[in-house]
C-alpha positions in Angstrom: 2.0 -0.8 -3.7 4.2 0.7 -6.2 4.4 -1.0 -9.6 8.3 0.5 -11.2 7.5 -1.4 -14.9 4.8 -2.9 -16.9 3.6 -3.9 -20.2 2.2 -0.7 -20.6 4.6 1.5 -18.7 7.9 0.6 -20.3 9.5 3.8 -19.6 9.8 2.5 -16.0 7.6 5.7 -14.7 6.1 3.7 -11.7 2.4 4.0 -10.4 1.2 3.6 -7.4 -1.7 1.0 -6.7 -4.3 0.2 -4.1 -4.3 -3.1 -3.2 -7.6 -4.1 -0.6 -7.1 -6.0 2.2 -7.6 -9.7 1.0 -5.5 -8.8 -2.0 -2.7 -7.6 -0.1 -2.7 -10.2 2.3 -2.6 -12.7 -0.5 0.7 -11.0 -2.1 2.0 -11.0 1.4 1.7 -14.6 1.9 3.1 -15.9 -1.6 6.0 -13.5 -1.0 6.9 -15.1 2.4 6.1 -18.4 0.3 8.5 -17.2 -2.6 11.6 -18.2 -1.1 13.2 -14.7 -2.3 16.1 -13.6 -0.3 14.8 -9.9 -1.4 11.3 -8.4 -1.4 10.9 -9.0 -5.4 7.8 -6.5 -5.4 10.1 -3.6 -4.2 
């Protein structure tokens, strides 16, 4: 997963994160849940 912003990364650098399997399923099913018409993690 790649995180563009955060609290401590205001200059918008990015980072790239490992997310474990029961983590990332998770995100994947509230995203599907969300309703957004775009992926709002990309």
């Amino acid at each position: 997963m790649t995180v563009r912003k955060s609290k401590t990364n205001q200059k918008g650098e990015g980072a790239v994160l490992y997310l474990g399997r029961p983590t990332l399923k998770r995100v994947q099913k509230w995203t599907e849940a969300s309703g957004f018409e775009e992926d709002p993690l990309t």
